[in-house]
Structures are given as structure tokens and as C-alpha cells.
C-alpha positions as CSV (number, residue, x, y, z in Angstrom):
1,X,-4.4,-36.5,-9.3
2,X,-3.9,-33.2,-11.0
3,X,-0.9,-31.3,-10.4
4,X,-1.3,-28.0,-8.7
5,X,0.0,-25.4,-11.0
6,X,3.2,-23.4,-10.2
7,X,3.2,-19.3,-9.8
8,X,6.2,-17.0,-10.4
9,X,6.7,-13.7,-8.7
10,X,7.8,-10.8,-10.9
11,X,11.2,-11.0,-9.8
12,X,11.5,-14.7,-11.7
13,X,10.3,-14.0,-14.3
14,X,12.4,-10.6,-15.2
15,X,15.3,-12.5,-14.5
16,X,14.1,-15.2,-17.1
17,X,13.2,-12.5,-19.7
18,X,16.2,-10.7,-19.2
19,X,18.3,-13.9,-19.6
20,X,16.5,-14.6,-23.1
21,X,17.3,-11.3,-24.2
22,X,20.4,-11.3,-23.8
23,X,21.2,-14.3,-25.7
24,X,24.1,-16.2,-23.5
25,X,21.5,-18.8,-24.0
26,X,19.1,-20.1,-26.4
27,X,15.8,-20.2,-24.7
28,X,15.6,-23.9,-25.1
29,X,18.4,-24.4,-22.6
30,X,16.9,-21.7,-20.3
31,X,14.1,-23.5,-20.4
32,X,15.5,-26.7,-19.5
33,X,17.5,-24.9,-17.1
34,X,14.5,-23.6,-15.5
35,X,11.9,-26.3,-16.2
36,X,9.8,-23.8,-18.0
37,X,8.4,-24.6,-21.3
38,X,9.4,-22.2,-24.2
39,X,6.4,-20.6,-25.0
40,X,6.4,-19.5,-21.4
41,X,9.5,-17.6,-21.6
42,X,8.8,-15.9,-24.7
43,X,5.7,-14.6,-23.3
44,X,7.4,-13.2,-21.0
45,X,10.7,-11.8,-23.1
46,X,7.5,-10.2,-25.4
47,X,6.0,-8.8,-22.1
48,X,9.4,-7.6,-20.6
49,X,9.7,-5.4,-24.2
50,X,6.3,-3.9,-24.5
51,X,6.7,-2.5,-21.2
52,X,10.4,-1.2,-21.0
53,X,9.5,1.9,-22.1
54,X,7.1,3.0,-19.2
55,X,10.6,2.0,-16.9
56,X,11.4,5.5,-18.5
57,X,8.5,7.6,-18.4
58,X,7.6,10.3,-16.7
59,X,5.7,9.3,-13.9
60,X,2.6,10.0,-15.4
61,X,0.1,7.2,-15.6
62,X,-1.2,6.1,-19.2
63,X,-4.7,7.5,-19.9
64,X,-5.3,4.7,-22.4
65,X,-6.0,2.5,-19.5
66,X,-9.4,4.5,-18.7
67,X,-12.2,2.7,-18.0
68,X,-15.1,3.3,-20.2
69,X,-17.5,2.3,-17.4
70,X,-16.5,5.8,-15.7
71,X,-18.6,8.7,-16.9
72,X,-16.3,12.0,-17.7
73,X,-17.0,14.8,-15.4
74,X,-19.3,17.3,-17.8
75,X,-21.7,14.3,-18.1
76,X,-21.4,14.4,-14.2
77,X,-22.1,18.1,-14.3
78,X,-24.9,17.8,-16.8
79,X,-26.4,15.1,-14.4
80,X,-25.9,17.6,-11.6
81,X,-27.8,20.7,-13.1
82,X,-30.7,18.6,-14.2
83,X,-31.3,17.3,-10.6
84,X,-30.9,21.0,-9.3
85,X,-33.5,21.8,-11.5
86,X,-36.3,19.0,-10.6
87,X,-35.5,19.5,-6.9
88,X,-36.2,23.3,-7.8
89,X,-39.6,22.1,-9.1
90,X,-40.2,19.8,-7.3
91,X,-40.2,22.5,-4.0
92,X,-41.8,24.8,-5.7
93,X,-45.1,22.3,-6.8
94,X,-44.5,21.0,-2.8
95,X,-45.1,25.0,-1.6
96,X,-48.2,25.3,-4.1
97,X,-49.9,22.3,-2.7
98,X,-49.7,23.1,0.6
């Protein structure tokens, strides 16, 4: 039977990274203390460091993060005027018809 795999909330695992940064510890014994395996917990201690720095950010969210699947707003506009302008023609040849 396969074992059902464990999931930590945030708050677990900032309180593991921050206990392998600070180095009380080596992160074999917090792993042991923990039952966590050591590649786990530097994962995490490597996560906890890349994003320290948006703890003091402005506010602002990161732009990098985009999604390229979202069209920018003067290709929206471009789309716009070329559909005023068939509609345009396309009442026009409706008027001459009838």
C-alpha cells in the first residue's frame, strides 16, 4: 500500500528554513528532528532566500511574472481600429445593396 504523501503549510516550513539558517543546528539533526529528509529543507532554506527581498519591497507587484499569453493593450487597440473599420464597410456595402 502506498503511503499517502504528507503536505506542509507555509507556516512549517518558514519555521524549518528559518531554523537552518540560523545554524543552532545542522540540517541533518533538523531533519531528524523533524522527519524531513535533507534535501527537503534546503529547498526550502534556498526558497526562503530568493524571496526575502520582496518581504521588503514596495508593494508593487513584479512585472517579470507577466504572462506572455496576454496581448499588451496597443495590440488590443490595433485590433480595435481594424474591426471599426470592417464594421464601417461592412454598413456601408449593407446600405448599397439594399
Amino acid at each position: 500500500m502506498a503511503r499517502k504523501r504528507r503536505v506542509f503549510n507555509s507556516a512549517f516550513k518558514a519555521k524549518v528554513a528559518l531554523e537552518a539558517i540560523k545554524g543552532d543546528r545542522t540540517i541533518s539533526e533538523i531533519a531528524q528532528k523533524h522527519k524531513l529528509h535533507v534535501t527537503q529543507i534546503n529547498l526550502w532554506k534556498k526558497q526562503l532566500l530568493e524571496g526575502a527581498e520582496d518581504v521588503f519591497s514596495d508593494g508593487k507587484p513584479k512585472q517579470a511574472n507577466k504572462s506572455s499569453d496576454e496581448p499588451d493593450s496597443a495590440e488590443l487597440y490595433e485590433q480595435i481600429g481594424r474591426l471599426k473599420v470592417q464594421l464601417e464597410w461592412l454598413k456601408k456595402v449593407a446600405q448599397d445593396a439594399c
